[in-house]
N, C-alpha and C positions, 0 to 999 in steps of 0.2 A: 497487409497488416503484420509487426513484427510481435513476436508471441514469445514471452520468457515466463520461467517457472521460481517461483519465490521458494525463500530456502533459508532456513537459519544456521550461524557461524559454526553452530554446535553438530550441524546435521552432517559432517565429515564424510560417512560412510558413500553418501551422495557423491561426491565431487566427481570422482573418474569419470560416472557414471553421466553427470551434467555434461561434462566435457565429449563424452562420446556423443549426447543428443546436438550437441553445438555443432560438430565436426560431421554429421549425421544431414543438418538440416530442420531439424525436428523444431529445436528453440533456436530466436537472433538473439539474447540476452539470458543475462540470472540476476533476480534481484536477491537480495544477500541481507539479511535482517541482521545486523548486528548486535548480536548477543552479548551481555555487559560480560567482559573479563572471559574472555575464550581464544581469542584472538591468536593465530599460530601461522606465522609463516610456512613450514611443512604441511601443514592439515590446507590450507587454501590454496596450496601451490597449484594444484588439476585446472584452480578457473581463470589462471591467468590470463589464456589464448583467448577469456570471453569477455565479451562487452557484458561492463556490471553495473545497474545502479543499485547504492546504497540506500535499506532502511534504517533510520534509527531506532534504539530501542525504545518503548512503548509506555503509558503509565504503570502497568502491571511492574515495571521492573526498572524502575524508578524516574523516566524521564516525563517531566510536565514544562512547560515553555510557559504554564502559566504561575509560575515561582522564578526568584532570583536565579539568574545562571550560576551562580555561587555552589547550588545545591544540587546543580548537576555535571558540575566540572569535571569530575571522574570520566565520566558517560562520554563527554565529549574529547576530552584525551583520547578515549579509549579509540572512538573512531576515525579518531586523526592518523591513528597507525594502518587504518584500513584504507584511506584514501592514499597515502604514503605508498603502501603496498602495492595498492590494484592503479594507482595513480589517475583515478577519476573521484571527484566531488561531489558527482549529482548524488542527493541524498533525499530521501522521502524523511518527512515530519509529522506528527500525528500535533493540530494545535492542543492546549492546553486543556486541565482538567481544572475545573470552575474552582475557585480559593475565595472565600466571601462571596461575590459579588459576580455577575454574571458580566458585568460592564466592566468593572474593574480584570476580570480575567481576560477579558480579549485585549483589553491595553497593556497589560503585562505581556502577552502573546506577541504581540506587536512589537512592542520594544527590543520583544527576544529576539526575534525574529530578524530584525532589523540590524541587529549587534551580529548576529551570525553569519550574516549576507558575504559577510569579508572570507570567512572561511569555505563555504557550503555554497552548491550550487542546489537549491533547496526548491524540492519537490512540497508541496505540501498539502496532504492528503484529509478528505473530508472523514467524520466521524459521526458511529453513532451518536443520537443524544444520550445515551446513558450507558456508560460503562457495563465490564465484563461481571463487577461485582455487584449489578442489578439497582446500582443507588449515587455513583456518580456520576454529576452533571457535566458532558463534555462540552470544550470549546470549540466551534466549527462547525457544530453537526446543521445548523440552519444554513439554509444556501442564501441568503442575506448576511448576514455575519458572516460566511466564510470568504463571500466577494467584499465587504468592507476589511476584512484581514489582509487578503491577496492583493486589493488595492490598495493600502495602506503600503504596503512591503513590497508589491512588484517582484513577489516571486511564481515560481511556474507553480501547477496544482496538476493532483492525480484524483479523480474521481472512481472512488470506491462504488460502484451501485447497488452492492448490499447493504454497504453504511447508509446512502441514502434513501432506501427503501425501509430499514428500519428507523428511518430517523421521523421520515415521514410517517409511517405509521403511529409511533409515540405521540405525535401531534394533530393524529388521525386526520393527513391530509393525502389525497390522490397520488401514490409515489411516482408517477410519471411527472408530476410538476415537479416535486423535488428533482426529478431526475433533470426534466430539462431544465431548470435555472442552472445545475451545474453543468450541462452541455453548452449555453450561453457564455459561460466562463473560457470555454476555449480549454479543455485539459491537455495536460500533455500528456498523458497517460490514465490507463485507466486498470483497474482490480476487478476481477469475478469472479467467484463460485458459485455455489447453487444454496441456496436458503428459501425459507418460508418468507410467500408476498405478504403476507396478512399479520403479521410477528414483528415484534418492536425488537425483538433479542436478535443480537448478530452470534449466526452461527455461521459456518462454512463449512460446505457438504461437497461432497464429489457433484458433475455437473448430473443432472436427471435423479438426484436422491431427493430434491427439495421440489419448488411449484412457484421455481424463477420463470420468468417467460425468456430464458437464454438466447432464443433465432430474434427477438423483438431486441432485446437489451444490445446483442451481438451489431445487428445492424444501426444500432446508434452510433458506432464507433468509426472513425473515420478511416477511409482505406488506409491513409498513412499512420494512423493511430500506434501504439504499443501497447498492448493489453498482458498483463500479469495474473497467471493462473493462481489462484490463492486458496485451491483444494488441500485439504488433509493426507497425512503419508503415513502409511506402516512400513512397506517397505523400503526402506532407507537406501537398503543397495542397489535394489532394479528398480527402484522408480516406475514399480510396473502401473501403478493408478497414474499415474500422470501422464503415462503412452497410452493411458485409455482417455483422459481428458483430452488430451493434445489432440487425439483421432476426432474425437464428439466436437473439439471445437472448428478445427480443421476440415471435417463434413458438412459445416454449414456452413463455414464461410465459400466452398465451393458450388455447394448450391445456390449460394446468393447470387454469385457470375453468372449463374445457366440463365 
């Protein structure tokens, strides 16, 4: 399994430091959340030598696929200097945040979606059902709708399993069905941290803070899989919580070979 640690464009202080775990062995990847309007060739130069895929930026910070691309052109410039740069396109997608109509925003999603195929090699990541600000309605978060989105567009998908364990929850259904319907999709990657199983709210904890079933979720994931650590950081320059995650995740996948 190839194991990278997410990190945003602003988080600088990191890079050396990524670049030693790469050269090290520790991570095969960095995914790279790109931050609107941060962008610095000097400040990114340490993750050159790494395999990167890109995330785009988020509703929080203005991107929704479920609006005209009009309204997010900026956003999309912006990351065009990032693939330019690192000269890779795979890019992770969060689908849209519901505008009217719940039907109507997955075909808005769609269209996007479809228009941007030409530029992006688009990863496209499931979501909770309800936003960070506890009241909007995400596009994707149903593992029905996010297979008629995928199918529609024939792009790859990353399965998050805290998005779909809070999403299942909100709908108070068994999150291991959620889970497997999006294993049946085939992901090509997948997100973890540690959160609350029984919580509709997407939080992300270092791994053993929460009452994920981590060795259960862990072994859903396929040997050849790529999983994305998506803990919390204080320390920005040692990265020392994330050589403790990497260790916790790295000890169970070796106990799984015994």
């Amino acid at each position: 399994m190839k194991l990278g640690l997410k990190i945003w464009s602003i988080n600088h202080p990191s890079f050396i430091r990524l670049n030693e775990f790469y050269q090290k062995g520790y991570i095969d990847y960095v995914e790279l959340y790109t931050f609107p309007e941060s962008f610095s060739q000097e400040h990114l130069a340490p993750l050159l030598d790494i395999p990167i895929i890109l995330h785009a930026p988020t509703f929080p910070h203005g991107m929704n696929l479920a609006e005209p691309l009009v309204k997010i052109a900026g956003l999309l410039k912006d990351i065009q200097q990032y693939i330019a740069f690192f000269k890779e396109n795979k890019i992770i997608f969060h689908p849209g945040v519901m505008v009217n109509t719940m039907e109507e925003s997955i075909e808005h999603t769609i269209l996007n979606l479809k228009k941007l195929k030409s530029e992006f090699d688009i990863i496209l990541e499931n979501v909770p059902a309800i936003g960070i600000d506890n009241k909007s309605l995400m596009v994707g978060a149903d593992p029905v709708d996010f297979k008629f989105i995928k199918d529609k567009t024939r792009v790859k998908s990353c399965l998050d399993f805290g998005h779909a364990i809070n999403s299942a929850n909100y709908r108070a259904i068994d999150p291991f069905v959620y889970i497997m319907e999006f294993l049946w999709q085939q992901p090509f990657m997948f997100h973890l941290s540690d959160g609350h199983f029984n919580s509709h709210i997407d939080v992300h904890l270092h791994y053993k803070e929460g009452t994920f079933p981590l060795k259960k979720l862990i072994k859903m994931i396929p040997n050849n899989g790529m999983l994305s650590l998506e803990t919390p950081k204080i320390d920005f320059k040692h990265l020392s919580e994330d050589l403790a995650n990497l260790a916790l995740i790295k000890k169970i996948l070796d106990e799984g070979r015994r």
